[in-house]
DRENKEVEX-301985 format. One line per field, with one value per residue (C-alpha): residue in one letter; y, z, x. Coordinates in Angstrom, 1 decimal, always signed. Each point is the difference from the previous one (the first is absolute). Layout:
N
residu <- (a / ...)
yy <- (Y / ...)
zz <- (Z / ...)
xx <- (X / ...)
//
This chain:
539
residu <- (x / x / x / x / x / x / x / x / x / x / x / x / x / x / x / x / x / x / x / x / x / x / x / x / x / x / x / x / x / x / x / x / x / x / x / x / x / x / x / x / x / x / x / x / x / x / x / x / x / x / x / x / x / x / x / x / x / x / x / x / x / x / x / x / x / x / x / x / x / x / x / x / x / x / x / x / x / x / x / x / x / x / x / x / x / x / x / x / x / x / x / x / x / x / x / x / x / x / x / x / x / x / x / x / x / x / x / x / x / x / x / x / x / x / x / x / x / x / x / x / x / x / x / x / x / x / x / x / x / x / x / x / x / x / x / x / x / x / x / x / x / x / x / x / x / x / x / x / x / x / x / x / x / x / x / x / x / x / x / x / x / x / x / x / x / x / x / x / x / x / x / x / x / x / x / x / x / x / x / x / x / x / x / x / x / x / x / x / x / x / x / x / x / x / x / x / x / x / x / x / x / x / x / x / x / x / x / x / x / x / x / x / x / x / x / x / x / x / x / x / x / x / x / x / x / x / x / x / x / x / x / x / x / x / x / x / x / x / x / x / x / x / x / x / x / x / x / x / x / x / x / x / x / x / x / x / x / x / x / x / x / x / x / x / x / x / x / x / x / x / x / x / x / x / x / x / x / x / x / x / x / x / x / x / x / x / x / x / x / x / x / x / x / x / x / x / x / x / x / x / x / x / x / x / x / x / x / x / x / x / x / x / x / x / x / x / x / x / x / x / x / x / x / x / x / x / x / x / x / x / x / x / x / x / x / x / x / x / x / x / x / x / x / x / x / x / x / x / x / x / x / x / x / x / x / x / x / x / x / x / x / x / x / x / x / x / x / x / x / x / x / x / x / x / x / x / x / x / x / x / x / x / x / x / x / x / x / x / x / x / x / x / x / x / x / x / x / x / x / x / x / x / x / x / x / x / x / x / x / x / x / x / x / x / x / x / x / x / x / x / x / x / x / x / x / x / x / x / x / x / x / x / x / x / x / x / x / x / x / x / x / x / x / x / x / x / x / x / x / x / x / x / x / x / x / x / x / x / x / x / x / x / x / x / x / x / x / x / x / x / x / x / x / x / x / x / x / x / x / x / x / x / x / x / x / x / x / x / x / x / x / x / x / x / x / x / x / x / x / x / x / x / x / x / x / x / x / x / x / x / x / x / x / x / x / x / x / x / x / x / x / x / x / x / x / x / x / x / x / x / x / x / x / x / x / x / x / x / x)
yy <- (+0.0 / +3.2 / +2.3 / +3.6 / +2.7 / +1.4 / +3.1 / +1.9 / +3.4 / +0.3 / -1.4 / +0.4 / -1.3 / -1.0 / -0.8 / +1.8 / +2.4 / +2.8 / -2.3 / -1.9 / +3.7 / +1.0 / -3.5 / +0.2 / +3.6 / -0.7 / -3.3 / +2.4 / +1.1 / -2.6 / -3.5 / +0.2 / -2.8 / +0.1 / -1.6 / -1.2 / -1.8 / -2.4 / +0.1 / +2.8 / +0.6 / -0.1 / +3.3 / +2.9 / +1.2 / -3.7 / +0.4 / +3.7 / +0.0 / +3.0 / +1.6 / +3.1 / +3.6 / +2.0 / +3.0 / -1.1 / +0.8 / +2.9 / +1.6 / -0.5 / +2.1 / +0.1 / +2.5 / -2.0 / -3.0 / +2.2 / +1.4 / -3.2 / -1.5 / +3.0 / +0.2 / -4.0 / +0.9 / +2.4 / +2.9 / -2.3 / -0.7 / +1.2 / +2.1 / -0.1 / -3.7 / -0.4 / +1.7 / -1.7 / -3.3 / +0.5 / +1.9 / -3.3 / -2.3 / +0.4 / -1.0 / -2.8 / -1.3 / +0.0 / -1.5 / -3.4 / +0.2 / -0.7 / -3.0 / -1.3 / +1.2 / +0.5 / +2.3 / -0.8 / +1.9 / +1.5 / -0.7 / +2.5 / +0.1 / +1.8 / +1.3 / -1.6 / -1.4 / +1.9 / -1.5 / -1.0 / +2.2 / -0.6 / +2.2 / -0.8 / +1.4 / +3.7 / +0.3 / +3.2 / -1.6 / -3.7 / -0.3 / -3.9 / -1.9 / -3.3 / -3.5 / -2.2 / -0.1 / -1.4 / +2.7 / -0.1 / -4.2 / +1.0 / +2.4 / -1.9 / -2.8 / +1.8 / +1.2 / -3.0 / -1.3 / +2.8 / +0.1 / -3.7 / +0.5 / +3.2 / -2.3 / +2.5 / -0.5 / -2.8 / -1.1 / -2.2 / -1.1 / -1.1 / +2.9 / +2.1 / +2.8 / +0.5 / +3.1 / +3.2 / +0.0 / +3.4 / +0.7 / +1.6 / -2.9 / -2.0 / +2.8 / +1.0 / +3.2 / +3.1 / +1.0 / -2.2 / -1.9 / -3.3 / -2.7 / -2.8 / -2.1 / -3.8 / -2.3 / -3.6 / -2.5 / -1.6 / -3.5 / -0.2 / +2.1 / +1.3 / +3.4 / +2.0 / +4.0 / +1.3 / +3.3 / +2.6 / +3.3 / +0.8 / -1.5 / +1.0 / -0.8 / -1.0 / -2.5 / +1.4 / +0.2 / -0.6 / -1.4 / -3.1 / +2.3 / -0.7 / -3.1 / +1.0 / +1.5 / -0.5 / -0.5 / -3.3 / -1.5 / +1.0 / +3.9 / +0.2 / +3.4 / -1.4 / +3.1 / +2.6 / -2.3 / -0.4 / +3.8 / +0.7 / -2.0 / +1.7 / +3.1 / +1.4 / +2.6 / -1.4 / +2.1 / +0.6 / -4.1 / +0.9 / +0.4 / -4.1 / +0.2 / -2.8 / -1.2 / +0.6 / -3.6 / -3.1 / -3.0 / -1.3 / -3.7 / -2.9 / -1.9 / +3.5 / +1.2 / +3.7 / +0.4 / +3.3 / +1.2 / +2.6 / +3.8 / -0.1 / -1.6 / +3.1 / +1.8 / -1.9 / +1.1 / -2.3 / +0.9 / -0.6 / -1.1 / -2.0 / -2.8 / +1.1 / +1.4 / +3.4 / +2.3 / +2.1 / +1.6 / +3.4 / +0.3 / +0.5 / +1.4 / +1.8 / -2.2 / -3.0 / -2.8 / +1.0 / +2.1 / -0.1 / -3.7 / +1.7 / +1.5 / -3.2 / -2.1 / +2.0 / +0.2 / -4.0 / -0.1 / +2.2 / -1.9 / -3.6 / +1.1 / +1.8 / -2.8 / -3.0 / -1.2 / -2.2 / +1.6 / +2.5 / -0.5 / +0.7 / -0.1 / +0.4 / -2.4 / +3.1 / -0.7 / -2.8 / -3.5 / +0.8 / +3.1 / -1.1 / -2.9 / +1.9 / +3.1 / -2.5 / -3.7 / -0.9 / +1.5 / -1.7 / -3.6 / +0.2 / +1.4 / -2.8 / -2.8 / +1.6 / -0.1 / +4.1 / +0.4 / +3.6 / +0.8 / -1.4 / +0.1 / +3.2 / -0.6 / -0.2 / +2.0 / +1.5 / +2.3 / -1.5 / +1.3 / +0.9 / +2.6 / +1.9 / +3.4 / +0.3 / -0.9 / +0.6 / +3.4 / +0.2 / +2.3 / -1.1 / -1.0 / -2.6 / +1.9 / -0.1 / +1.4 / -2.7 / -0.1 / -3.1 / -1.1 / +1.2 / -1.2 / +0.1 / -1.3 / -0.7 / +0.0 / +3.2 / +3.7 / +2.7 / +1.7 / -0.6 / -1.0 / +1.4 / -1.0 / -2.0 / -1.4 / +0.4 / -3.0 / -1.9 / +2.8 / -2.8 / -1.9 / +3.8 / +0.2 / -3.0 / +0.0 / +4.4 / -1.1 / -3.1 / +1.5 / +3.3 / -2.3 / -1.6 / +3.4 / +1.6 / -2.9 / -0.5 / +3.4 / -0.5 / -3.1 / -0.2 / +2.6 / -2.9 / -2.4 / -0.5 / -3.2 / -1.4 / -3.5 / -1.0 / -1.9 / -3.8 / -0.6 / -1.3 / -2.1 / +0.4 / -2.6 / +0.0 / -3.5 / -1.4 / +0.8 / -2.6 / +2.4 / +1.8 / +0.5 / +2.8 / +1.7 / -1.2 / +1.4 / +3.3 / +0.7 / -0.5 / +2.8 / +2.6 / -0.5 / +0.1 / +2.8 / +1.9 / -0.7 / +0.6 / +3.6 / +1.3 / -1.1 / +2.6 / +1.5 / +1.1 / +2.0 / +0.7 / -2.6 / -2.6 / +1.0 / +0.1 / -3.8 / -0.7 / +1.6 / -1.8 / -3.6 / +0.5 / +1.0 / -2.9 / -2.4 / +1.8 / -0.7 / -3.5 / -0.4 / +1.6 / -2.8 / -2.7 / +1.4 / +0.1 / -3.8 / -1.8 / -0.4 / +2.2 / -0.9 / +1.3 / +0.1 / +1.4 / +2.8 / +1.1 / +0.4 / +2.2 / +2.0 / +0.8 / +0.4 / +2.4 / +1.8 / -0.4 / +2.2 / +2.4 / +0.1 / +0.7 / +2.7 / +1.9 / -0.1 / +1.3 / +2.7 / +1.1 / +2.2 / +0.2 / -1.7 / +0.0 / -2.3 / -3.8 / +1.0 / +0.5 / +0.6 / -0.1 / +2.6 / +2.3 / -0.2 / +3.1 / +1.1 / +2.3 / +3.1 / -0.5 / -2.6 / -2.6 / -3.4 / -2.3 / -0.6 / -3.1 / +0.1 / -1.8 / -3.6 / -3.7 / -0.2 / -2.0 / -3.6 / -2.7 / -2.9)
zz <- (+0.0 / -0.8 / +2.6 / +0.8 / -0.1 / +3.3 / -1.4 / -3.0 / -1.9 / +0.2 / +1.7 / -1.0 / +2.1 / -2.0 / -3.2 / -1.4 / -2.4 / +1.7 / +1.5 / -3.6 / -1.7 / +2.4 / -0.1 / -4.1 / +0.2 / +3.1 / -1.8 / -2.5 / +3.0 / +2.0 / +1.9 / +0.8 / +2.4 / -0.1 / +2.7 / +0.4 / +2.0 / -2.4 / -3.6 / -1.9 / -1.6 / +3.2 / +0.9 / -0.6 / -3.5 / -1.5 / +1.4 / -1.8 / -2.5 / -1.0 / -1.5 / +0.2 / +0.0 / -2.2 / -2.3 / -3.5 / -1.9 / -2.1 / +2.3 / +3.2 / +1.7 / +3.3 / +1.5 / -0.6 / +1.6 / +3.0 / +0.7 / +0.2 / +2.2 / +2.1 / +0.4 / +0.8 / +2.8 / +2.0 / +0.0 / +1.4 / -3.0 / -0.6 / -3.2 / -0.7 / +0.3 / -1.7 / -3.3 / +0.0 / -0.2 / -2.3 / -2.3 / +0.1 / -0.8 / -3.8 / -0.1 / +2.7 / -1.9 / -3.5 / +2.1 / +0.4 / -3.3 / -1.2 / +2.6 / -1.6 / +1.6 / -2.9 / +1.5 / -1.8 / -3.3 / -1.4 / -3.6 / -1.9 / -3.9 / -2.2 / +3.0 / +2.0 / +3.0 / +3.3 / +3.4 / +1.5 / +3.2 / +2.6 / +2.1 / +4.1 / +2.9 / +0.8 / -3.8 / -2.1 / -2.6 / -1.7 / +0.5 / +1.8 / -1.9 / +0.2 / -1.4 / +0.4 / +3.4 / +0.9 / -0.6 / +3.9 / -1.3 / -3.5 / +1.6 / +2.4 / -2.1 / -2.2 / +2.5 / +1.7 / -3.2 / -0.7 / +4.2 / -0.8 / -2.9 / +1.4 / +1.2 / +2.9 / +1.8 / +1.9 / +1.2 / +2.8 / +1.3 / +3.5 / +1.8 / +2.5 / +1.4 / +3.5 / +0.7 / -1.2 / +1.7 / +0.5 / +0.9 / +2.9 / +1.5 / -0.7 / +1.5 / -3.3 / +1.0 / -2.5 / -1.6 / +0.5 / -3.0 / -1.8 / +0.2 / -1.2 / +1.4 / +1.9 / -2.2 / +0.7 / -2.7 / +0.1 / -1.2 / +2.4 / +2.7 / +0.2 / +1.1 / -1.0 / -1.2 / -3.6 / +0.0 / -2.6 / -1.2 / -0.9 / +1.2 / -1.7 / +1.9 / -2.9 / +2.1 / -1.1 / +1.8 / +3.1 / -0.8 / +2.2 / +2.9 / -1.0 / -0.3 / -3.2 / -2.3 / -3.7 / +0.9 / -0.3 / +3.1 / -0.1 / +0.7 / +3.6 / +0.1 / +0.8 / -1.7 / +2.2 / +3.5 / -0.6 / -0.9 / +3.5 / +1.8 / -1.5 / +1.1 / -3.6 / +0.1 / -1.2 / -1.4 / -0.9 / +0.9 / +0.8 / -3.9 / -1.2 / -2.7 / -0.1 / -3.7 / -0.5 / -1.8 / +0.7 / -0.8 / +2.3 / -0.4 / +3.0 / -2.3 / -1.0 / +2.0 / -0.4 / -4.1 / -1.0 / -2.4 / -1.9 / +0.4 / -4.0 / -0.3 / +1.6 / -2.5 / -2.6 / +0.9 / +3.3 / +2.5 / +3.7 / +1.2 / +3.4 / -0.3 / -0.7 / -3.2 / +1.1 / -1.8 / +3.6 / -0.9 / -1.5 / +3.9 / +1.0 / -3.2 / -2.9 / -2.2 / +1.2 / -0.1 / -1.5 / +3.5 / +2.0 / +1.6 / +3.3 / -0.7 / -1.9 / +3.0 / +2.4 / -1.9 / -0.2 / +3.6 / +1.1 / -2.7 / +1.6 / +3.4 / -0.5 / -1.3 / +1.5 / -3.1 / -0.3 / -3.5 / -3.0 / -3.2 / -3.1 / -3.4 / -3.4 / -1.7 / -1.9 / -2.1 / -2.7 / +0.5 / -2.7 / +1.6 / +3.5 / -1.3 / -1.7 / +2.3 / +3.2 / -1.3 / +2.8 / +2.9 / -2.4 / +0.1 / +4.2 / +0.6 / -2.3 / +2.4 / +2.5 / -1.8 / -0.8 / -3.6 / -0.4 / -2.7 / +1.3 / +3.7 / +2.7 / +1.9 / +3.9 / +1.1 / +3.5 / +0.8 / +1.4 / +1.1 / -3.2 / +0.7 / +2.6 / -1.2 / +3.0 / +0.9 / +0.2 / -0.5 / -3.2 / -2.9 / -3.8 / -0.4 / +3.4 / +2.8 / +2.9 / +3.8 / +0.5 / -2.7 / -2.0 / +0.1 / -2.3 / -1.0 / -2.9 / -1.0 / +2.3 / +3.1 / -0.4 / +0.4 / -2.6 / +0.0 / -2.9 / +1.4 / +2.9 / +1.5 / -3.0 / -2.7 / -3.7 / -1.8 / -1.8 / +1.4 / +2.1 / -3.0 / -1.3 / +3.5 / +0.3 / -3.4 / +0.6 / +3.4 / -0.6 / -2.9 / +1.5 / +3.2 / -1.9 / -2.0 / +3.5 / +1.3 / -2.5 / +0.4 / +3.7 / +0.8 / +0.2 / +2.3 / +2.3 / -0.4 / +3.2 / +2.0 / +2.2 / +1.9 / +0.8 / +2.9 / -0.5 / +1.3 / +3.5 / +0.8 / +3.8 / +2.1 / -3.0 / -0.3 / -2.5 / +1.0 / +0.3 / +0.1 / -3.5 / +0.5 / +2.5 / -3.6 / -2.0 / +2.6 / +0.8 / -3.9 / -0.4 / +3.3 / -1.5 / -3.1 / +1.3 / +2.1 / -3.0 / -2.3 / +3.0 / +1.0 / -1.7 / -3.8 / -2.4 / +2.9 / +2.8 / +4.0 / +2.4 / +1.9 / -2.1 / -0.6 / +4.0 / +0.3 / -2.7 / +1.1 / +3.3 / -1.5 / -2.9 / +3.0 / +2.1 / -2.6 / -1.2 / +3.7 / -0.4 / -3.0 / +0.7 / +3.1 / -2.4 / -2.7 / +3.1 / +1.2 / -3.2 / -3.3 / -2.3 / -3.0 / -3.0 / +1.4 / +3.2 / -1.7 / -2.0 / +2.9 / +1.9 / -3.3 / -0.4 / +3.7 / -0.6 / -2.7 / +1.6 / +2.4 / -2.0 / -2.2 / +3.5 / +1.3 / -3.1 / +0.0 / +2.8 / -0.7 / -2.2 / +1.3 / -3.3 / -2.8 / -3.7 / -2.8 / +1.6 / +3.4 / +1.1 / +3.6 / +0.8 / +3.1 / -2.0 / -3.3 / -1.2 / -2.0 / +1.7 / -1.2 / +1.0 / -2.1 / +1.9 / -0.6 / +3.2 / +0.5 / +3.1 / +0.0 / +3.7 / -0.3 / +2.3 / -0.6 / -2.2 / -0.9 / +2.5 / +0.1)
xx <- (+0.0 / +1.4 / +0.9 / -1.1 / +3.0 / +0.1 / +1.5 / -1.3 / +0.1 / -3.1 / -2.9 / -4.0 / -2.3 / -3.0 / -0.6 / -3.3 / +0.0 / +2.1 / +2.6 / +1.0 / -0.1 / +2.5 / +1.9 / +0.5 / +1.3 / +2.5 / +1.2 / +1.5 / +2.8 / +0.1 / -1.4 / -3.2 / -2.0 / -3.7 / -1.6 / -3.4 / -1.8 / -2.0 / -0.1 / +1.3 / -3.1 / -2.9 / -0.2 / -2.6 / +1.4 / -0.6 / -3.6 / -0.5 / -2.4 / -1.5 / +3.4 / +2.4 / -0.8 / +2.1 / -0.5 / -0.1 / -3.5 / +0.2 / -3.1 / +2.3 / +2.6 / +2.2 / -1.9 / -3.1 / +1.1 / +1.7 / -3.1 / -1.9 / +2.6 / +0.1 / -4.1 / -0.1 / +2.9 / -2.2 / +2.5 / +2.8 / +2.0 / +3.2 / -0.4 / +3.3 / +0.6 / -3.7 / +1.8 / +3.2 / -1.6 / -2.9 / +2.7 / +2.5 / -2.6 / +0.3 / +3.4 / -0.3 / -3.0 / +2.3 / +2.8 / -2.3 / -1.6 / +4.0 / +0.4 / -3.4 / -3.0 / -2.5 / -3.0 / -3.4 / -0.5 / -3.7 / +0.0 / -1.5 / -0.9 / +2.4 / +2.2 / +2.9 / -0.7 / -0.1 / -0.2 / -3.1 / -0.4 / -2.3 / -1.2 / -0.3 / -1.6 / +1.3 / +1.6 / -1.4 / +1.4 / +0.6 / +3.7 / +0.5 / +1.9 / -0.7 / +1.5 / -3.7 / -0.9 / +3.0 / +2.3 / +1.7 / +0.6 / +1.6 / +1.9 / +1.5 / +0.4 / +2.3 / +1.8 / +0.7 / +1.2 / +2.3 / +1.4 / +1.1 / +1.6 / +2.7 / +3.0 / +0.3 / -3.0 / -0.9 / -4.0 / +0.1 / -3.7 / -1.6 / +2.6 / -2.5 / +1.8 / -0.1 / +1.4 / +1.9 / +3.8 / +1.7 / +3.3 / -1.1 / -1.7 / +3.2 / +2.4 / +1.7 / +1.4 / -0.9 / -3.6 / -2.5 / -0.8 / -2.1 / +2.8 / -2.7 / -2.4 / -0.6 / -1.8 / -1.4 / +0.1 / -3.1 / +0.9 / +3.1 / -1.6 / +3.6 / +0.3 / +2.8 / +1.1 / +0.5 / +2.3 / -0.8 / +1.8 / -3.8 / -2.9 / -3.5 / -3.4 / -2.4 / -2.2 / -3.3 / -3.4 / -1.5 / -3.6 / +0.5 / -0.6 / -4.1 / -1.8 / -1.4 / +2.4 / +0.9 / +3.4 / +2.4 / +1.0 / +3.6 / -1.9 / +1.0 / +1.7 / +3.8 / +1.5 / -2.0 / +0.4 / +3.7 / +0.5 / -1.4 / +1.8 / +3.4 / -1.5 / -1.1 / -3.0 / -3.6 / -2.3 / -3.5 / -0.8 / -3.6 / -1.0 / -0.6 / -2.1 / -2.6 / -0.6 / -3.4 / -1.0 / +1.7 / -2.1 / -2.5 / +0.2 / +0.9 / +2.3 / +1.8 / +3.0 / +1.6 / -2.1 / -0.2 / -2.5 / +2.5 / -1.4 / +0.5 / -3.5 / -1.6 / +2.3 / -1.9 / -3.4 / -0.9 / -2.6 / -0.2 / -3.1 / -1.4 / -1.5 / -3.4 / +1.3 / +0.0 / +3.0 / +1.5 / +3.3 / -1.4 / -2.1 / +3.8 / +2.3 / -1.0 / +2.3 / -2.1 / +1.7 / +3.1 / +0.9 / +3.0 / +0.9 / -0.5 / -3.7 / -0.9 / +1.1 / -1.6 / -3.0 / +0.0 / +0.4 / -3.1 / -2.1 / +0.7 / -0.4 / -3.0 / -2.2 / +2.2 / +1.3 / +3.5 / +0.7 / -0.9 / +0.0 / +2.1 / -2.1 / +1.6 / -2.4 / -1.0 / +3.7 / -0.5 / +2.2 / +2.0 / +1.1 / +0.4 / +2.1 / +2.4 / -0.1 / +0.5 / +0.8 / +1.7 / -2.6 / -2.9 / +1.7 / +0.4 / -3.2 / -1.6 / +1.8 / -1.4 / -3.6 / -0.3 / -0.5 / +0.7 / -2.1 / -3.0 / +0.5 / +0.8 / +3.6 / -1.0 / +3.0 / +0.9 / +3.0 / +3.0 / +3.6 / +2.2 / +2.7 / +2.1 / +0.4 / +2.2 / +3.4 / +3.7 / +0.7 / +2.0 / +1.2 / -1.0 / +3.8 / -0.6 / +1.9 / -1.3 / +1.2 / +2.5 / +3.2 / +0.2 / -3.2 / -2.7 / -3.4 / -2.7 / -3.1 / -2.7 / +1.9 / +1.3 / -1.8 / +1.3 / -2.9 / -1.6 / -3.4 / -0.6 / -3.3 / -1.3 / +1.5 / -0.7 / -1.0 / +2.8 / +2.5 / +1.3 / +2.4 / +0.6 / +1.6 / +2.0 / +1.2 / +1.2 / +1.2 / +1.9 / +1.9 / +0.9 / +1.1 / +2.3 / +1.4 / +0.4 / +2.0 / +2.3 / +1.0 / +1.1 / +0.1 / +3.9 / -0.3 / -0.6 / +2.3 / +1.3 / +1.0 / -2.8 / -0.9 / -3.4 / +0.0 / -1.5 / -3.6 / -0.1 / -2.4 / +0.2 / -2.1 / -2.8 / -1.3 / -2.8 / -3.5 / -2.5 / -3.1 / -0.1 / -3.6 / +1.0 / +1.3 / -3.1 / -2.3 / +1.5 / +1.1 / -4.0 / -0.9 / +2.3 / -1.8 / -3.7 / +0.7 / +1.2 / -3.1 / -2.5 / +1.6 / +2.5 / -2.0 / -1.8 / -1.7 / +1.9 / -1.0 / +2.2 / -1.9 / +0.9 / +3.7 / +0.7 / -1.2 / +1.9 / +3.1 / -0.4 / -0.2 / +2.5 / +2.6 / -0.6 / +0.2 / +3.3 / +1.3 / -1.0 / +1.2 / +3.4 / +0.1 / -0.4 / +2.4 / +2.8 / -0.9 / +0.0 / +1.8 / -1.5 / -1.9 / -0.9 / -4.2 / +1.6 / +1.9 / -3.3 / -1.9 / +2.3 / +0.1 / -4.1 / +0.0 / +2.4 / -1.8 / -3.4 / +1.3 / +1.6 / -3.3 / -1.9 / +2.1 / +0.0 / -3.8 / +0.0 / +2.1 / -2.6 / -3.0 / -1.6 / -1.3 / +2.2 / +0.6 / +0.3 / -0.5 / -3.6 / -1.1 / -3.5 / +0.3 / +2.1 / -1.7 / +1.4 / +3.2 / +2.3 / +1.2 / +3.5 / +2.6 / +2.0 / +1.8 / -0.3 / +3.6 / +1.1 / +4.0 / +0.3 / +1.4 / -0.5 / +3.2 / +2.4 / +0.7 / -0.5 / +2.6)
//
């Protein structure tokens, strides 16, 4: 079996769409390990259907799609970060149209081909790109492809982080700085450190925090816990946007229902038939995820109901399976013909607009380590995100990581040993069901008070619970060997609480964040910042 290099040029933790950006630009200086923690490809990018916004039509412009993202953000986006992204996306998007994305064309007669934009919830204008309804797959099946092939950088599978090592915390004299980070091999169960020049944080989302999220499993929010704990400043971790329609089905697990088929003319309704959005939004059912979710939420409590629905049957077959052929074939296994039948849909926990505080170019407070994608927060969103800005993020991000670190990262180079993990008086636990149980309380607490609704009621009894079961679960990580299910739960415990004290932090309603006793928007702007730390790794 080959072994993993415990020293490297540069290390990227996670391999979705922002990490292997970053990874193919870095393997142009130097060796680059990218770990993650099951297959390269599960991760939220691969799930990403709807597409990528960029500014491309002829009718569209920068300014357009700045003010969109900076309406959907509530007045907390960074207008400056907002314009530096949308204004790289036309050359990022070109960039993987040469490694072989192909984008769906719209043929028309006598003319060349333009793309086929659609056009998603908050958009003024049709300017998603979109490769199917797969595109987050194609994307990151290419890329993939292309990460293997670059002789220096190396994918090694089943290695879970476990936490961020500075020099600091290893008594390196001079600045403190990223050194690298612990990993456990999940086959071997070996535990052991990988020392970086350059690490880069591209673990993605957090959606495992909820029961009912559209998220993959591996979504457990390792980045943001582990940045914490090395004493990094969170911000804004109160704004998780809930994706309006996920499928309602018992045999389906985390399947979204792509916000594209509202952008192709789908209508909301309950289950008496009855269309609600335009009771709540004047663009009906092509509003904001946040007022759509919301607006799902009241519905289904008010008359009891376990779902809404999701009707496009007024769209011919033809259409729907060439608009949507792969969301047509899964929701036929699952008995839903879309032409003929409404999608019962409810909302579900989708994206953290939150995170590690972080330039577009991936710096962040603490030298040597930088972050992109999901886990990080540049400021493009601010308290909602803009539909398919997401992949427009990670794909800015990752690449302008990697130009910012190849411009320093020699700067670095400096002689450092990470101690080897000490296991201590750890022994095997017999009682994983203490993990099972409590990883399923931190959850349920989450969706029951801190969900799409929130009071300060509800967030003071979730506070209380999240910290006892971070006590007990900090016993438990001390007394036993850790595990890979033992090293998830301390990290959505972790975020729980970071989600909770940020909401709390936050007298006001805006974007994401809704609070039923303080139902109105402030006049004053703030980010929710939490820069205190539980401290560093324990070995």
């Amino acid at each position: 079996m080959k072994t993993t290099p415990r020293n490297i040029d540069f290390l990227v933790i996670g391999s979705g769409l922002a990490g292997l950006t970053a990874a193919l630009e870095l393997g142009r200086h130097g060796k680059v390990l990218v770990a993650s923690k099951v297959d390269a490809s599960e991760c939220n990018s691969f799930y990403a259907q709807g597409g990528i916004a960029c500014v491309i039509g002829h009718d569209d412009s920068v300014e357009a799609h700045v003010e969109d993202t900076l309406a959907t953000g509530y007045g907390l986006g960074n207008p400056e970060v907002v314009k530096q992204i949308v204004q790289s996306g036309y050359d990022r998007v070109h960039e993987l149209e040469e490694l072989g994305i192909e984008f769906d064309l719209r043929k028309r007669k006598g003319k060349e081909n333009e793309y086929d934009l659609g056009q998603e919830g908050g958009h003024s204008r049709r300017r998603v790109l979109h490769a199917g309804d797969i595109t987050g797959q194609s994307m990151m099946q290419v890329l993939i492809t292309r990460v293997r092939e670059c002789e220096n950088i190396e994918v090694r599978e089943n290695l879970m982080a476990v936490d961020l090592v500075t020099s600091g915390w290893i008594k390196q004299p001079g600045q403190n700085r990223c050194v690298g980070a612990y990993f456990l091999d999940k086959k071997t169960e070996e535990i052991f450190p990988i020392q970086a020049t350059c690490t880069v944080l591209a673990t993605g989302g957090l959606g495992k925090v909820y029961p009912y999220t559209s998220n993959p499993d591996v979504a457990t929010g390792d980045g943001v816990a582990m940045a914490w704990r090395a004493g990094l400043p969170i911000r804004n971790m109160e704004f998780v946007q809930f994706h309006p329609t996920c499928l309602y089905h018992p045999q389906a697990k985390s399947f979204l229902i792509s916000e594209a088929v509202r952008g192709e003319g789908a209508e909301l309704k309950d289950i008496r038939g009855n269309p609600f959005m335009k009771d709540f939004d004047a663009r009906g059912s092509l509003a904001t995820r946040d007022v759509t979710a919301r607006a799902i939420d009241f519905v289904m409590k008010k008359h009891g109901d376990p779902y809404v629905y999701l009707d496009i049957t007024h769209r011919s077959e033809s259409f729907l399976r060439e608009r949507f052929p792969n969301l047509y074939a899964a929701c036929l296994r699952y008995g839903i013909n879309m032409a003929s039948d409404p999608i019962p849909v409810v909302p579900a926990a989708h994206y953290s607009c939150g995170g590690v505080v972080a330039d577009v170019n991936g710096e962040t407070a603490l030298p040597g380590l930088y972050a992109c994608g999901e886990v990080a927060s540049t400021g493009l969103h601010g308290a909602n995100r803009l539909a398919s800005n997401s992949l427009l993020e990670a794909l800015v991000c990752g690449h302008e990581t990697a130009v910012e670190i190849a411009k320093v990262w020699r700067n670095y180079a400096e002689e450092v040993s990470i101690p080897d993990w000490k296991r201590g008086d750890a022994i095997s636990s017999d009682e994983a069901v203490v993990v099972e149980h409590n990883w399923n309380e931190v959850r349920a607490a989450m969706w029951d008070y801190v969900g799409i609704v929130r009071t300060e009621r509800r967030l003071a009894r979730a506070r209380a619970r999240i910290r006892n079961l971070r006590q007990e679960i900090k016993q438990y990580y001390g007394d036993y060997l850790v595990t890979a299910d033992l090293l998830e739960l301390r990290n959505i415990a972790d975020v729980a609480e970071l989600i909770i004290r940020s909401a709390e932090q936050r007298k006001e309603s805006r974007g994401l964040h809704y609070m039923a006793d303080h139902p109105e928007t402030a006049d004053y702007l703030s980010s929710t910042i939490i820069h205190d730390t539980p401290g560093g790794p324990l070995t």
